[in-house]
C-alpha positions as CSV (number, residue, x, y, z in Angstrom):
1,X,-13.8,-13.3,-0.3
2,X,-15.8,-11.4,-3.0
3,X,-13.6,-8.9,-4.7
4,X,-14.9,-5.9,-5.4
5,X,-12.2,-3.3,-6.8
6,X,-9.2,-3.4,-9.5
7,X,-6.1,-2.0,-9.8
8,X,-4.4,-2.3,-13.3
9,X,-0.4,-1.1,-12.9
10,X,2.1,-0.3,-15.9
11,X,4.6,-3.8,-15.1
12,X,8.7,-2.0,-14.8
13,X,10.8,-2.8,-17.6
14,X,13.9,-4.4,-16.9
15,X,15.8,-3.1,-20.3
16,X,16.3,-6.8,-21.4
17,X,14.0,-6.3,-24.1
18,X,12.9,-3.3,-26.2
19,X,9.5,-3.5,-26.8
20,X,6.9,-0.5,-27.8
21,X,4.1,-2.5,-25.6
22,X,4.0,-1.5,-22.3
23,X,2.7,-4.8,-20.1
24,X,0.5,-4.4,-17.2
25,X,-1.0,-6.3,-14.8
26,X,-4.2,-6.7,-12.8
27,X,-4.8,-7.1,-9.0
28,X,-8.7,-7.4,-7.4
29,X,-9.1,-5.9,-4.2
30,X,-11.9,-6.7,-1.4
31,X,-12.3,-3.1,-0.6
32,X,-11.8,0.4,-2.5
33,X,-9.3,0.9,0.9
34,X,-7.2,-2.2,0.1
35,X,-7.6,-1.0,-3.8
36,X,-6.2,2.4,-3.0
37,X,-3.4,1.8,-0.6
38,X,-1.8,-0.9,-3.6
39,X,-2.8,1.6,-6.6
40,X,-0.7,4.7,-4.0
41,X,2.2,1.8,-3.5
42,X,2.7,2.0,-7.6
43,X,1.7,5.4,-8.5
44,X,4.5,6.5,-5.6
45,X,6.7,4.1,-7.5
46,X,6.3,5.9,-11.1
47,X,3.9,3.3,-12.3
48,X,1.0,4.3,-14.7
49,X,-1.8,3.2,-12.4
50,X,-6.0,3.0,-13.3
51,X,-8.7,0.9,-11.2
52,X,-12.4,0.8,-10.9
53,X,-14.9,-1.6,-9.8
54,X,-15.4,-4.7,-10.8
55,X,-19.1,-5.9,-12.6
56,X,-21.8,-6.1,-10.9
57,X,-20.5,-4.2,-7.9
58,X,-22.6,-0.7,-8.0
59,X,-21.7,2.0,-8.1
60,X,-19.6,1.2,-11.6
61,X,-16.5,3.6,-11.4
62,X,-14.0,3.7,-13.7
63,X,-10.8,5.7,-12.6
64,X,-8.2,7.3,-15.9
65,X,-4.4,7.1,-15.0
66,X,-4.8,11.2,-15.3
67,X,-7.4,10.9,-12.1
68,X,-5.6,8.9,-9.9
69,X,-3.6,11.5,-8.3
70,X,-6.8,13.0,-7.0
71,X,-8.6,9.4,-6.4
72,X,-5.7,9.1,-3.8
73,X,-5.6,12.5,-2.1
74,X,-9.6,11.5,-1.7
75,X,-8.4,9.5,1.5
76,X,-4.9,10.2,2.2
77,X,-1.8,12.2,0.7
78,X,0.1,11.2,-2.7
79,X,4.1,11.4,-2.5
80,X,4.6,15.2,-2.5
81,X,7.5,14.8,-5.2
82,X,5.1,12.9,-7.6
């Protein structure tokens, strides 16, 4: 399966370790659907969220943790308390 979308997500800190860095992680996605319903799953969690598309796939979108909110509320509803 050809993967066509990223999420990259802020990883929790567990307070075992003080660090300034703040790791993250990335997941590909099939579809911008599967992509958004994981990148909601976080950002409803308090995670610092971003995705995009990954090269070659066109059109080349690039979505800022400040844009996700309304990248979400394109196809469904964000947690109302976020």
């Amino acid at each position: 399966m050809k993967h066509t979308c990223y999420v990259i997500f802020e990883v929790p800190s567990d307070g075992t370790l003080s660090r300034r860095r703040h790791p993250r992680l990335t997941k590909t996605f099939a579809t911008e659907a599967a992509a958004e319903d994981f990148a909601r799953t976080k950002f409803n969690d308090g995670l610092i969220v971003t995705a995009g598309t990954i090269t070659p796939h066109l059109p080349r979108v690039s979505i800022p943790s400040v844009e996700i909110p309304a990248w979400l509320q394109s196809r469904g509803q964000v947690d109302p308390d976020q």
